[in-house]
C-alpha positions in Angstrom: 0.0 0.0 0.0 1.1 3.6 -0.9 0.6 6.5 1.6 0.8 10.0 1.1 3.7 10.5 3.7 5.5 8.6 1.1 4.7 10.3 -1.8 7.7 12.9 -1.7 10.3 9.7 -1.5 8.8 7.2 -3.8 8.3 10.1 -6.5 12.0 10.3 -6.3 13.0 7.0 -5.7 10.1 4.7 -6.7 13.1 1.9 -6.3 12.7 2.3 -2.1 9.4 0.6 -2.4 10.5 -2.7 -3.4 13.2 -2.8 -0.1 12.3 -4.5 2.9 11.2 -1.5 5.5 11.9 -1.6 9.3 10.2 0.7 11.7 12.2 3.3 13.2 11.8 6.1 15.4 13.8 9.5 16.8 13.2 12.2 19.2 12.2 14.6 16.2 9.8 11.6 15.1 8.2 11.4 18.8 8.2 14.9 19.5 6.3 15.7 16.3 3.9 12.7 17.1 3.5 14.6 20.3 2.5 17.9 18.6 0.0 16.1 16.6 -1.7 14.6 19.7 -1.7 18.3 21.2 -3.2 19.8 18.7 -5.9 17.0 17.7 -7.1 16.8 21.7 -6.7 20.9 22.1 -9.2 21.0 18.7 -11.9 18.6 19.8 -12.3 20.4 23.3 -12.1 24.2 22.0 -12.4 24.0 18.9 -11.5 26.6 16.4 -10.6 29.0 19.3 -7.8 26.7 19.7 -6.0 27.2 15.8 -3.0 29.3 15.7 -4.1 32.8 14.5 -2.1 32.6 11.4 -4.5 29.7 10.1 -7.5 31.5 11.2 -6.3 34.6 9.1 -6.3 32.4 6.1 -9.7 31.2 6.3 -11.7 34.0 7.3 -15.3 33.7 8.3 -14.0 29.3 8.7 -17.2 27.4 10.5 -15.3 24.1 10.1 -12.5 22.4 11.5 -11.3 18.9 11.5 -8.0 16.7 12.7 -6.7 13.7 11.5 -8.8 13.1 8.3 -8.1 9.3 6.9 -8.7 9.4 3.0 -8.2 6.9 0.1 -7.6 8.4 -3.7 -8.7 5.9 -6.2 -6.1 7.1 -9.4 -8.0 4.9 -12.0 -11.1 6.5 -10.5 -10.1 9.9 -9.5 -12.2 9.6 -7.1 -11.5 10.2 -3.2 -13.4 8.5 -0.3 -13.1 9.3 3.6 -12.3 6.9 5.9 -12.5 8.8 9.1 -11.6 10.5 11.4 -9.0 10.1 14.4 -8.3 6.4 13.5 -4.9 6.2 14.0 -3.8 5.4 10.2 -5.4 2.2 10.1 -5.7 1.8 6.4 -8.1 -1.1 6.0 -9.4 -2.2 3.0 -7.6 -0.2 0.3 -7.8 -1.0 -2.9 -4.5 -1.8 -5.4 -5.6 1.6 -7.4 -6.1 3.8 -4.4 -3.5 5.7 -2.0 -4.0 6.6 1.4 -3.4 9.5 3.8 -4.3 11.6 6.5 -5.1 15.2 6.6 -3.7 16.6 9.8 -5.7 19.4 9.5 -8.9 20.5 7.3 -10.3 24.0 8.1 -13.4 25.1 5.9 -15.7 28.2 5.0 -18.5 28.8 2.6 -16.2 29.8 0.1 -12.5 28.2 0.9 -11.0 25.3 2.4 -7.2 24.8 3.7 -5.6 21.9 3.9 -2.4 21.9 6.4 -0.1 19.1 6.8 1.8 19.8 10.2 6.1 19.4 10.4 9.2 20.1 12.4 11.4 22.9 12.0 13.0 22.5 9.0 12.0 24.4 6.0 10.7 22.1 3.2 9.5 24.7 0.4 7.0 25.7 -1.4 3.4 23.7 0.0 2.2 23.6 -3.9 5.4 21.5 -4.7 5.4 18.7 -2.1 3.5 15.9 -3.0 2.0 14.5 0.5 0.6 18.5 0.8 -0.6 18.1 -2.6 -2.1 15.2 -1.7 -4.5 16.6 0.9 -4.7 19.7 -1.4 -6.7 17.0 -3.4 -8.4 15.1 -1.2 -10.0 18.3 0.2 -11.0 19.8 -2.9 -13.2 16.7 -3.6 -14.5 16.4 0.4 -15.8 20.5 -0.4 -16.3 20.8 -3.7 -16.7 24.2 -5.4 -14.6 26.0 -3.2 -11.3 27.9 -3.0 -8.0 25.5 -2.3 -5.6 26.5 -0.1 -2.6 23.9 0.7 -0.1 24.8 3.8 2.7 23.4 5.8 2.3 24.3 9.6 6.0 24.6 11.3 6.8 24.0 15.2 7.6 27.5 15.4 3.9 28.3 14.7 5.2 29.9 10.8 2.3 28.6 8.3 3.5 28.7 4.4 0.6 28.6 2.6 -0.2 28.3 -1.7 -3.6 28.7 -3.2 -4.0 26.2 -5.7 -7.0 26.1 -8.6 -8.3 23.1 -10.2 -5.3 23.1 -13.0 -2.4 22.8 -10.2 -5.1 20.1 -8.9 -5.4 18.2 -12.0 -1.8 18.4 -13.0 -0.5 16.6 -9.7 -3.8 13.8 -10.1 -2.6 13.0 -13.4 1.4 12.2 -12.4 -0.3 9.6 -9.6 -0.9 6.9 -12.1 2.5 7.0 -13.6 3.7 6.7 -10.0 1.9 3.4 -9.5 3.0 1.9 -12.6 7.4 3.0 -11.6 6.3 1.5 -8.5 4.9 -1.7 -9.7 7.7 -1.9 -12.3 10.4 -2.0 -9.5 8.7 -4.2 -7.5 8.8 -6.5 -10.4 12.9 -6.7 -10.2 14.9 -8.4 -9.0 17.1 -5.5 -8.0 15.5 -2.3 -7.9 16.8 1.2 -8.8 17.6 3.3 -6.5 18.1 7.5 -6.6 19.9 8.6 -3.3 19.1 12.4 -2.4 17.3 14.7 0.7 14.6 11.7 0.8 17.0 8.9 2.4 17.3 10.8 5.0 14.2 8.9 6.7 13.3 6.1 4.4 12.6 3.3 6.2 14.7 0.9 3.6 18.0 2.4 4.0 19.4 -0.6 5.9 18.5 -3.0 2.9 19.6 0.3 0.1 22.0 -1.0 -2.4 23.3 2.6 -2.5 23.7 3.1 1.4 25.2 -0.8 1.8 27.7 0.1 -1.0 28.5 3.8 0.5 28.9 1.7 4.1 31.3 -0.6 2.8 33.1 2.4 1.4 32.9 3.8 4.9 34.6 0.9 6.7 37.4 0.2 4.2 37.8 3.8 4.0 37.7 4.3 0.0 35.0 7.2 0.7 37.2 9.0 2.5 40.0 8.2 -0.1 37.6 9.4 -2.9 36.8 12.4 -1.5 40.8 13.4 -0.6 41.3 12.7 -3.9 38.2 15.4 -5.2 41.0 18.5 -3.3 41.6 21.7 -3.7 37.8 21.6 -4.3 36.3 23.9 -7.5 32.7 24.6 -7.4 31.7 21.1 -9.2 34.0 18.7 -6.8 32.8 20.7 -4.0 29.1 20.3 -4.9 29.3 16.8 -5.0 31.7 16.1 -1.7 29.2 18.0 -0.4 26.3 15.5 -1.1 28.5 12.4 -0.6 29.1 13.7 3.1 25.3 14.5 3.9 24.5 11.0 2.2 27.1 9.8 5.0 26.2 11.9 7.8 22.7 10.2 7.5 23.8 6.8 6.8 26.0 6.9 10.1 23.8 8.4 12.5 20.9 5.6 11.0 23.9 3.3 12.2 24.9 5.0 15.5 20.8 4.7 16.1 20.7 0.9 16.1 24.3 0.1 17.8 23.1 2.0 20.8 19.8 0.5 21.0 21.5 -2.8 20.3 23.6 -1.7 23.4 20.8 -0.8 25.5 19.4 -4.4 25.4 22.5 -6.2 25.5 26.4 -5.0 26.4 28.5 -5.2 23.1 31.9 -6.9 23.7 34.4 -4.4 22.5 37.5 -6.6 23.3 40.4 -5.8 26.1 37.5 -6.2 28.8 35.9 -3.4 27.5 32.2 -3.1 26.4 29.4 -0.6 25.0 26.5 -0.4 27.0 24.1 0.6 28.9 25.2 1.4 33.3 24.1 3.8 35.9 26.3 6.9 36.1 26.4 9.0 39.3 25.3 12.9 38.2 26.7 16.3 39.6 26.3 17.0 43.6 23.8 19.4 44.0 23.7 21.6 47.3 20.9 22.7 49.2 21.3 26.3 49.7 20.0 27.1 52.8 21.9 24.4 54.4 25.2 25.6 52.9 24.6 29.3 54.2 23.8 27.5 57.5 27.7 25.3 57.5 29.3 28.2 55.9 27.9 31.2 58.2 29.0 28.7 61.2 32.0 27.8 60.3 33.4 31.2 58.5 31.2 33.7 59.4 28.2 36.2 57.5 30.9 37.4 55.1 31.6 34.5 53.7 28.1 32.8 53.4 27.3 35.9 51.8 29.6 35.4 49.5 29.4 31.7 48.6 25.3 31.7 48.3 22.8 33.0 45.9 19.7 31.4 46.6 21.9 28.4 45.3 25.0 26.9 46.3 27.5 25.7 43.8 30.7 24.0 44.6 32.6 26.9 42.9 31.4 29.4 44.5 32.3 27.6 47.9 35.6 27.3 47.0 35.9 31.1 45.8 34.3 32.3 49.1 36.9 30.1 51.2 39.9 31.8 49.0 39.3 34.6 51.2 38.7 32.8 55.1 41.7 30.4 55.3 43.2 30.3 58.3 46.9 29.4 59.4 48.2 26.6 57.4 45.3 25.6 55.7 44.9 24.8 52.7 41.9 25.4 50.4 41.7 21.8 49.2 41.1 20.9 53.3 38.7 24.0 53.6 36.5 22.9 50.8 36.5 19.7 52.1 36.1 20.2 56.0 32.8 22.5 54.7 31.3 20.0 52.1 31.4 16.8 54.6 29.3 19.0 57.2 26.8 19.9 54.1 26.3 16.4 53.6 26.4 15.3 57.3 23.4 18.1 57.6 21.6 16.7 54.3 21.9 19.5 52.1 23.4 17.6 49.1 21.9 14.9 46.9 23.2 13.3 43.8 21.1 11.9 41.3 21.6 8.8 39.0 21.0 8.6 35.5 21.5 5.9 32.8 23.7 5.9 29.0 25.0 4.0 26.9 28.8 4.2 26.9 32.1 2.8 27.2 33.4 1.0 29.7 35.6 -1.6 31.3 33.5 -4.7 32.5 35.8 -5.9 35.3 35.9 -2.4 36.5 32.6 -2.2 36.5 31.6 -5.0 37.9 33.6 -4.7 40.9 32.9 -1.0 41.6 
C-alpha cells in the first residue's frame, strides 16, 4: 500500500518501495507525534478558538474544523473517499488503485478550504510543490467541492507557508499519480531495484536493505569514501558540490547506524575486546547543594561574610571554594577548607546526587567490581 507521507520519497525513488522496511523512530519523530496529539485533543475540546491565528487569518469567516482526516484516492477512478476520522492510520481495506493518507488538519468556510499538513522545524519549500501537501490539497477539494484550495505546511515554530492552488495545479499533480503506480509496480517487479539517493533517504525506512547506502557503508569501513573524497582536493565549485552530497549521504547513513548500535547496546552489552564493552550502566550525576543548608555550614563555620559570598539562593561548589579563598586560616589549605565545609553539608543533608542511565564505554571488570 502507498501512503501519502511517502509520496515525496517514492516520486523520487520509486526503487525504495520494493526494499524490505523496518520501523524506526527518533526524538524529532516522537516529538512531532506529540504535537500532533496536542493539537488533535486541544481542537476537539475548543475548537477553532484553539488554531493558531495565522490559520484563522487564512480562512476568514471558517465554521469548520477537522483533525486527522483518513482518505483513500482511487487514481484509475479519481475519485476520493473518507475513511474517518481520528483512526490512528489504520488503512483497512484499500484498494491496489487507491493511496491513502491523512489530513492533519482540514479547516473550511462557505467559500474556501485549507488543507495543512503539520512538520518540524525544518524548512521544506514551497506547500504547492510537495506531493504529500498536494495530496491533501486534493483530497480536500473533492470532500468540499466548489470552493477555494488553499494547501499549507504548519511549522513548530507556529510559521504557516501557505499556496492557493485552482483546479489546474489540482489536476496536474492527479494526473502524475498513475505513472507513480506503474514506476512502483515496475520495480517491484525486479529483482534488484533502482535506487536514486538524495534529501529523501534521509528517513526512508529501507535504507538498511539500500544497495546505495550498503555500497557507501562498505566504502565507509574500508575507507575508499574518505579516499575518494581526498582525492576530489583543492575543491572547484563542481567537486565541491558533489563532496558535499556524498558527506550529507554519510552523515545520514551513520547516524541511521549510531541509532541501532546503541539500542543494540541498551538491550544487551556489546563486547568491544580488552574487557571493554558498549553499554548501557548507571552513572552518578553532579552533587547538588541545598542552599540554605550551605549558608547555615558556611555562616558557622566562617562567618556572615563569607556565606554571603558563597550563596545566591543556590550553592555551587565553585562558589564555595571562591568564598573560602578569602577565610583560610593558618596553614590551611583550600583543598582541606572545601573539604572540611562540604562533609558538614552532607552530614546536615543538604546535598543529593542523582543517577541517570547511558550508553557508553566501559571496562567490564571495573565495573563489575565498583
Amino acid at each position: 500500500m502507498i501512503t501519502a507521507s511517502a509520496l515525496p520519497r517514492l516520486f523520487a525513488c520509486p526503487g525504495s518501495s520494493a526494499l524490505p522496511h523496518a520501523n524506526t523512530t527518533s526524538d524529532d519523530a516522537e516529538a512531532g507525534t506529540k504535537r500532533h496529539e496536542i493539537r488533535e485533543a486541544q481542537l476537539k475540546s475548543e475548537g477553532l478558538s484553539s488554531l493558531p491565528r495565522r490559520v484563522l487569518d487564512l480562512i476568514p469567516g471558517a465554521s469548520l474544523a477537522a483533525a486527522e482526516v483518513a482518505c483513500a484516492y482511487d487514481v484509475a477512478a479519481g475519485k476520493v473517499r473518507q475513511l474517518g476520522v481520528g483512526i490512528q492510520r489504520d488503512y483497512g481495506g484499500i484498494a491496489p488503485t487507491e493511496i491513502a493518507g491523512t489530513l492533519d488538519l482540514i479547516v473550511a468556510s462557505s467559500t474556501a478550504v485549507l488543507a495543512l499538513d503539520w512538520k518540524g522545524h525544518t524548512r521544506l519549500g514551497r506547500p504547492s510543490h510537495h506531493e504529500q501537501v498536494m495530496f491533501a490539497g486534493l483530497c480536500a477539494s473533492q470532500l468540499f467541492p466548489g470552493r477555494t484550495v488553499i494547501v499549507a505546511i504548519g511549522y513548530a515554530d507556529d510559521w504557516i507557508d501557505h499556496d492557493h492552488v485552482d483546479d489546474l495545479d489540482l489536476d496536474a499533480f492527479a494526473v502524475r499519480l498513475p505513472a507513480l503506480l506503474e514506476s512502483v509496480a515496475a520495480q517491484r517487479a525486479r529483482k534488484v531495484p533502482d535506487v536514486a539517493e538524495g534529501g529523501h533517504c534521509q528517513h526512508c525506512p529501507a535504507m538498511h536493505a539500500c544497495p546505495a547506502k550498503v555500497a557507501l557503508m562498505r566504502r565507509l569501513t574500508s575507507g575508499a569514501e574518505a579516499d575518494d573524497l581526498e582525492l576530489m582536493m583543492p575543491l572547484d565549485d563542481n567537486t565541491a558540490r558533489v563532496a558535499y552530497e556524498r558527506l550529507k549521504a554519510a552523515r545520514h547513513l551513520l547516524a541511521r547506524v549510531e541509532r541501532a548500535i546503541y539500542a543494540r547496546a541498551a538491550e544487551h552489552p556489546i563486547p568491544l575486546g580488552n574487557g571493554k564493552v558498549l553499554g548501557k550502566r548507571t552513572v552518578r550525576g553532579n552533587e547538588k547543594l541545598d542552599g540554605n543548608i550551605a549558608y547555615e555550614v558556611l555562616r558557622d563555620q566562617r562567618g556572615q561574610s563569607c556565606a554571603d559570598m558563597a550563596v545566591r539562593r543556590t550553592a555551587t561548589k565553585k562558589a564555595i571554594g571562591e568564598a573560602l579563598r578569602w577565610s583560610l586560616v593558618g596553614n590551611e589549605t583550600q583543598r582541606s577548607a572545601e573539604e572540611t565545609t562540604l562533609r558538614e553539608i552532607r552530614a546536615r543533608g543538604g546535598a543529593t546526587r542523582e543517577e541517570s542511565e547511558r550508553i557508553e564505554e566501559y571496562v567490564l571488570e571495573l565495573e563489575a567490581g565498583k
